[in-house]
N, C-alpha and C positions, 0 to 999 in steps of 0.2 A: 731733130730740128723739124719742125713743121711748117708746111710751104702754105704763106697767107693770101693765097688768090683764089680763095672758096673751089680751090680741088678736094677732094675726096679725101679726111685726116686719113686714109689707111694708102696714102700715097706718099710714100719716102722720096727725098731729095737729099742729096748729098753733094759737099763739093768745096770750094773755097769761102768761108767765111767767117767773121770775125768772132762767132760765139761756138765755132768747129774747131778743134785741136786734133790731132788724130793722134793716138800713140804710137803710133812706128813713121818716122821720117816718110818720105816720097821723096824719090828721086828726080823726079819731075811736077807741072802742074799737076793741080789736083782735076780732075773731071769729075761733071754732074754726071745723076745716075738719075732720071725718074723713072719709079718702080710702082706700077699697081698690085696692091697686095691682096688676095681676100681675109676679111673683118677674121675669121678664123687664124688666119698666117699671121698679120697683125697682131691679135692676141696675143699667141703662142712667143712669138718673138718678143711683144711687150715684157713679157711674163717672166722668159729665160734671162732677158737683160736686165732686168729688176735683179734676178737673184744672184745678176754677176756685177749689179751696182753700176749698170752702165743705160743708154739710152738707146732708142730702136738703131737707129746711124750707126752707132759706134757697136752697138753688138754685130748689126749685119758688119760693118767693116770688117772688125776684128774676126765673124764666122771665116767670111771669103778671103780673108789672108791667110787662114789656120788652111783653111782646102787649097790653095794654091799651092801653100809651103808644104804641104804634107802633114802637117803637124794636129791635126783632125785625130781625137783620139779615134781608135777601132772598135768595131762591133763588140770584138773579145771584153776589152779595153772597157768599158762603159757598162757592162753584162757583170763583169769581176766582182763586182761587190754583190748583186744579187742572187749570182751562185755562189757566195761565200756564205751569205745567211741562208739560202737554202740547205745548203750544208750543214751549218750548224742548228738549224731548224728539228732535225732528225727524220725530215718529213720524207718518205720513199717517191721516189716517181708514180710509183701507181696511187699512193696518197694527194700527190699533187696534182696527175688526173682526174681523181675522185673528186677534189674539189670544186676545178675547173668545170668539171660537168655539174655540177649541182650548182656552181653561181652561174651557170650557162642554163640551166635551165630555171631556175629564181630569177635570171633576167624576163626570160623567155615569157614566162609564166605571168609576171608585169605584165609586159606589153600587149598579152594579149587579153588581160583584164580589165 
């Protein structure tokens, strides 16, 4: 929901109203939140609630209820799948060092061209 009083779009509001639904009940009033974001956080946020089919509000909502409840998956948890294909990658650690260093310096190597 974007707040129409020519603030800042990467400024989130949230709170009671008619085109807001939340998906987990409240036990009580709902409270406004306004939240200055930077254009970067905004983004990022834009970005992850898109690919969960939701809106800035309802993803931050939904992030700060998963971290309240515990229910935030874990470092491990979220890692799982990319040490699964490295695994089946067949790639060695010192291969994946190797790599790392050579796109670390093909960056490098840009930047300073």
């Amino acid at each position: 929901m974007s707040i129409g009083t020519g603030l800042s779009e990467d400024l989130v509001a949230f709170g009671p109203s008619q085109d807001f639904a939340m998906t987990s009940p409240t036990s009580g009033p709902v409270r406004f939140a306004l939240v200055p974001l930077p254009s970067d956080v905004a983004r990022t946020i834009d970005t992850l609630a898109k690919q969960r089919g939701q809106d800035r509000v309802q993803f931050i909502v939904d992030s700060l209820q998963e971290q309240l409840n515990g229910s935030a998956p874990s470092f491990e948890e979220m890692m799982a799948p990319i040490a699964e294909d490295f695994r089946e990658s067949g790639m060695t650690e010192e291969d994946l060092d190797a790599l790392v260093d050579q796109e670390r310096q093909a960056i490098w190597d840009d930047k300073r061209s």
